[in-house]
Each structure stands twice: as C-alpha cells, then as structure tokens.
C-alpha positions as CSV (number, residue, x, y, z in Angstrom):
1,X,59.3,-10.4,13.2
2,X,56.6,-9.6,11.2
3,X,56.5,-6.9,8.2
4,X,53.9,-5.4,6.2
5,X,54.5,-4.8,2.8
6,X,54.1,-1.1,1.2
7,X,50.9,-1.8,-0.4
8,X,49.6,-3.4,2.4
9,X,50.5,-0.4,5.2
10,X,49.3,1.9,2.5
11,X,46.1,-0.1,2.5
12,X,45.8,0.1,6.6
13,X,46.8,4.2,6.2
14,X,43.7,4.9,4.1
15,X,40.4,5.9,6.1
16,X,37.7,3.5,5.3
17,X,34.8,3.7,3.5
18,X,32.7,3.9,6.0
19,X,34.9,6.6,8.3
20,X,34.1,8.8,4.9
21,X,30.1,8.2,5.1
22,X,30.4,8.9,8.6
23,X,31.3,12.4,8.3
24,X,29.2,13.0,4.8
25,X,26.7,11.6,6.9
26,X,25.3,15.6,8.4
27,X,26.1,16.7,5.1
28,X,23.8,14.5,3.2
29,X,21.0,15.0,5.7
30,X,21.2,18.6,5.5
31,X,20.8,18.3,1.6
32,X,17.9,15.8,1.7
33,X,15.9,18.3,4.8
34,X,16.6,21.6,2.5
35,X,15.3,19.7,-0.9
36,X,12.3,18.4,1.0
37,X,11.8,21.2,3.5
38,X,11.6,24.4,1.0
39,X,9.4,23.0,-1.3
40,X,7.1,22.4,1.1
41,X,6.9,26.0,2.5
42,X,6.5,27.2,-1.3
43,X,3.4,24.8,-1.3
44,X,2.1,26.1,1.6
45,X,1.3,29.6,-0.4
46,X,-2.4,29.1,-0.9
47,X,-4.3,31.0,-4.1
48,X,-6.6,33.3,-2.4
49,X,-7.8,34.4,-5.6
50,X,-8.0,31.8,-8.9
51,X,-9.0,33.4,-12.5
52,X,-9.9,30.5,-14.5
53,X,-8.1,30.1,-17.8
54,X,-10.3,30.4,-21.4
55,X,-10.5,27.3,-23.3
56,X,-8.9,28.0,-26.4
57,X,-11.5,27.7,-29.1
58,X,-9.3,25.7,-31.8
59,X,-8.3,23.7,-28.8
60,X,-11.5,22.9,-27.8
61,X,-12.6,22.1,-31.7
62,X,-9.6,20.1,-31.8
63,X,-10.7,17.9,-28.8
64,X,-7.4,18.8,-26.9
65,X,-7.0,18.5,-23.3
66,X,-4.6,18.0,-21.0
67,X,-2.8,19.8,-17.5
68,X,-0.1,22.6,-18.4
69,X,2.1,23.5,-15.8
70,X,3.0,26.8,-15.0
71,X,6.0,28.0,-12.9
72,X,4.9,30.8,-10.8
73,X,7.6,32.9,-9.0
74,X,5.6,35.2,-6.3
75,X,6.3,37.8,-4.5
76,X,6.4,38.1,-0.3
77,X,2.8,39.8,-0.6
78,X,1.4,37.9,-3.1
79,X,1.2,39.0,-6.8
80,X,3.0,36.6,-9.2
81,X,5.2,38.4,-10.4
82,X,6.8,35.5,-13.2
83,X,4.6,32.6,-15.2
84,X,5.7,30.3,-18.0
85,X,5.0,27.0,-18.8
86,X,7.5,24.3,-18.4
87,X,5.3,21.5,-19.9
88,X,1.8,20.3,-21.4
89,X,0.0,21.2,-24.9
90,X,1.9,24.5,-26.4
91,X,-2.5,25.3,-27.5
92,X,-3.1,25.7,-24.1
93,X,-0.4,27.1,-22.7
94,X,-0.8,30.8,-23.1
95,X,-4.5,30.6,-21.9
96,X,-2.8,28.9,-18.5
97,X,0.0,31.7,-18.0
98,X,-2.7,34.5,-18.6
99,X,-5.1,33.3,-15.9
100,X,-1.9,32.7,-13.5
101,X,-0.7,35.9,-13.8
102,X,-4.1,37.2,-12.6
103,X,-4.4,34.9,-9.6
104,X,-3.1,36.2,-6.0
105,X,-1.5,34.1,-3.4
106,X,-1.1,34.5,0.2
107,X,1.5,36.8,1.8
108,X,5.0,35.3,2.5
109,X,8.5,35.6,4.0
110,X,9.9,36.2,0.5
111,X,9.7,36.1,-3.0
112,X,8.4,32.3,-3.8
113,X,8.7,29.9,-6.9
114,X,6.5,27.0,-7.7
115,X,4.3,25.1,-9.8
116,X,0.6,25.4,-10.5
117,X,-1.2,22.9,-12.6
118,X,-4.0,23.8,-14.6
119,X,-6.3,21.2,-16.0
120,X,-8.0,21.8,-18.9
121,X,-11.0,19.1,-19.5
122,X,-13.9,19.3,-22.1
123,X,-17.1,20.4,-20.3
C-alpha cells in the first residue's frame, strides 16, 4: 500500500495557483474596465467655451514655456467648480487655473474630474 507523507497530502490539499486566478479572474477584469471605462466618460466632457490663459510677462521675458496641467473637477451642468495645477512651470501655473476656472464644459450625469493641458508657446 501506498502512503503520502503529511507534507505531501498538505501539498495536494492546497488549491492551485491557477484555481486562485480563476476566480480573481472577474475581479481583475472589472478593475481594468472601471480604470479604463470612467476616464473615458470624464474625457468625453467637451469645453464649449475656452478663455485663453495670459502669458505671464516675466515668463515670457524669461523665455519660459512649457504645458501645465490643471485638474478640473466640474460639475453635472458644466461650470468648473475646482482647478489646481498638478504639474508644469509654478510661472505659469496661476495664469493656467484662472483661464480654467472661466472655461464651461458640456452638461453631465454628475460632478466630473479631469485634466486639461494648457500649452503655453512663445508667439
């Protein structure tokens, strides 16, 4: 007669690897459809109305240029109701949140939050 030894039936006992994926499986695609999903329908807010931004004038002496980008949080009919940069030149940043807080989107379901890139190029 054979017989397994306890550290090889407690070896047999313990679900697989790939029993575990299995069910993380519709887990993990749920995850991956809401990350790529709801940034999409925040996207899909158009600007119906753009202010642009004014060139600083010590920025623009300075030769600085560059994009800031601007998280906008919006609400269901459309006026931005949040803006602050999260990166580029700390010159240009204000001048980017002003015009952003003047620009109005297109109504939504709900309150919305995003980014908006403003480029700021010597003319």
């Amino acid at each position: 007669m054979f017989r397994l030894s306890n550290k090889s039936r407690s070896l047999i006992q313990r679900p697989s690897l790939l029993a575990n994926l299995s069910k993380a499986l519709p887990l993990l695609a749920l995850a991956l459809l809401f990350f790529t999903v709801a940034p999409m329908h925040a996207q899909a807010r158009a600007a119906v109305h753009k202010v642009p931004p004014v060139y600083p004038p010590i920025a623009r002496q300075l030769g600085i240029t560059g994009v800031v980008v601007v998280t906008t949080t919006v609400d269901a009919s459309g006026k931005v109701i949040k803006a602050e940069s999260t990166s580029g030149n700390k010159l240009l940043a204000p001048s980017a949140i002003d015009a952003v807080k003047q620009w109005k989107f297109a109504p939504g379901d709900a309150t919305d939050t995003f980014s908006v890139s403003i480029n700021f190029e010597k003319s």
